[in-house]
C-alpha positions as CSV (number, residue, x, y, z in Angstrom):
1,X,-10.9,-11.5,-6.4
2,X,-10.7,-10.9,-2.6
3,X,-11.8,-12.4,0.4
4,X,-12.2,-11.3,3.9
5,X,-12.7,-12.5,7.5
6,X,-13.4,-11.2,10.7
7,X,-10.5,-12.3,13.4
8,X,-10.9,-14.3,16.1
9,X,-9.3,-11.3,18.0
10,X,-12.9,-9.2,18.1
11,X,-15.0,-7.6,16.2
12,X,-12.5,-5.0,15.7
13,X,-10.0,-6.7,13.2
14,X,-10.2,-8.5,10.1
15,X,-8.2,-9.5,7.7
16,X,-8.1,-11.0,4.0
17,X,-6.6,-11.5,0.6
18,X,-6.8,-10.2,-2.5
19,X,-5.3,-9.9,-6.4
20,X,-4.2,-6.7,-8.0
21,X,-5.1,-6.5,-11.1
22,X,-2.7,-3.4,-13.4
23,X,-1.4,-2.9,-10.0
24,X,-4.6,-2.3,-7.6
25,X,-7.5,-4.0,-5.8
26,X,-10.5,-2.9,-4.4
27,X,-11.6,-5.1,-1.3
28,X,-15.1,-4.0,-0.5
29,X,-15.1,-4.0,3.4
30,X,-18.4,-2.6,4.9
31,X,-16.5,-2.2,8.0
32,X,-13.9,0.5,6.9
33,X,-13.9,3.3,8.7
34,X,-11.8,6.7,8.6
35,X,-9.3,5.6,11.5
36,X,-9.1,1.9,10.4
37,X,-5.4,0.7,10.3
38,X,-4.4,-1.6,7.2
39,X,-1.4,-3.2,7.0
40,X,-0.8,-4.9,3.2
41,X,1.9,-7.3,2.7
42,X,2.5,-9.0,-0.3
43,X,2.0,-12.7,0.2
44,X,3.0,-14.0,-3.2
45,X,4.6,-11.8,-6.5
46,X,2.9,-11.3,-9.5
47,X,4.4,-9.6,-12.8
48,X,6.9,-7.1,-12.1
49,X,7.7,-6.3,-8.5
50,X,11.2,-4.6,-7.9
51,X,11.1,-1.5,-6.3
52,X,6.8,-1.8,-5.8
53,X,5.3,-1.1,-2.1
54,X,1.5,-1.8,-1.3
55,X,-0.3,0.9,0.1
56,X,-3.8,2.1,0.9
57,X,-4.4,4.8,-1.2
58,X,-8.0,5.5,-0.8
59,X,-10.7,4.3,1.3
60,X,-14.8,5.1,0.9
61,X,-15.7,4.6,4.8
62,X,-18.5,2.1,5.3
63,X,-17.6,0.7,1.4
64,X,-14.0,-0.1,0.5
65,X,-10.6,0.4,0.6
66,X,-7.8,0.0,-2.5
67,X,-4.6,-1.3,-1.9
68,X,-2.3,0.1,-4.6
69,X,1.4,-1.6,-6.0
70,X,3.4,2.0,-6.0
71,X,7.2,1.8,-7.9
72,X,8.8,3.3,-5.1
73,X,11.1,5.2,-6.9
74,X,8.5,7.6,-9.2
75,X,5.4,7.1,-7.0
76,X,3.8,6.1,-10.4
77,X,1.3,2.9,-10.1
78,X,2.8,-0.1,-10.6
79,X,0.8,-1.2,-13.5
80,X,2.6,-4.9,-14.6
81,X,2.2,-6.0,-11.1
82,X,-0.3,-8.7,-10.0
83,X,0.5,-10.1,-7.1
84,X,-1.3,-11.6,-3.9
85,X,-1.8,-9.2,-0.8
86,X,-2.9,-9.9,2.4
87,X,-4.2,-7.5,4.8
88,X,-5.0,-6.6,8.2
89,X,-7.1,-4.1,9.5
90,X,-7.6,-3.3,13.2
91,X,-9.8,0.2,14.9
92,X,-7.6,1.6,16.9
């Protein structure tokens, strides 16, 4: 499940949580565009997490993005891992 708000910064931020589920999340985000900046953090771990980082690993601009857990050391999807990310995207 993921939520999402607009900031109270402006129109041109938001931010919003989310749960990976085998490791990834979609977060459908009409918003997204092709320069948008997002930042995920993991807010609280889920499964197995050494040696994961969260990254954006696709986007479909004016659709979605997909935050992915990545085990750092084989770049290979960090499928046990469901934990809670938060994000924050900003338009430069």
């Amino acid at each position: 499940a993921s939520t999402y708000y607009i900031s109270s910064a402006g129109s041109d931020s938001a931010n919003g949580t989310t749960t990976l589920v085998a490791g990834v999340s979609t977060i459908a985000y009409p918003a997204v565009t092709a320069s948008s900046r997002i930042i995920p953090a993991r807010k609280t771990a889920g499964g197995t997490v050494l040696g994961n980082v969260y990254l954006v690993t696709a986007r479909t601009v004016g659709v979605s993005f997909t935050i992915t857990a990545v085990v750092l050391a084989t770049g290979a999807t960090g499928i046990l891992d469901t934990s809670t990310i938060d994000w924050f995207l900003v338009e430069p």
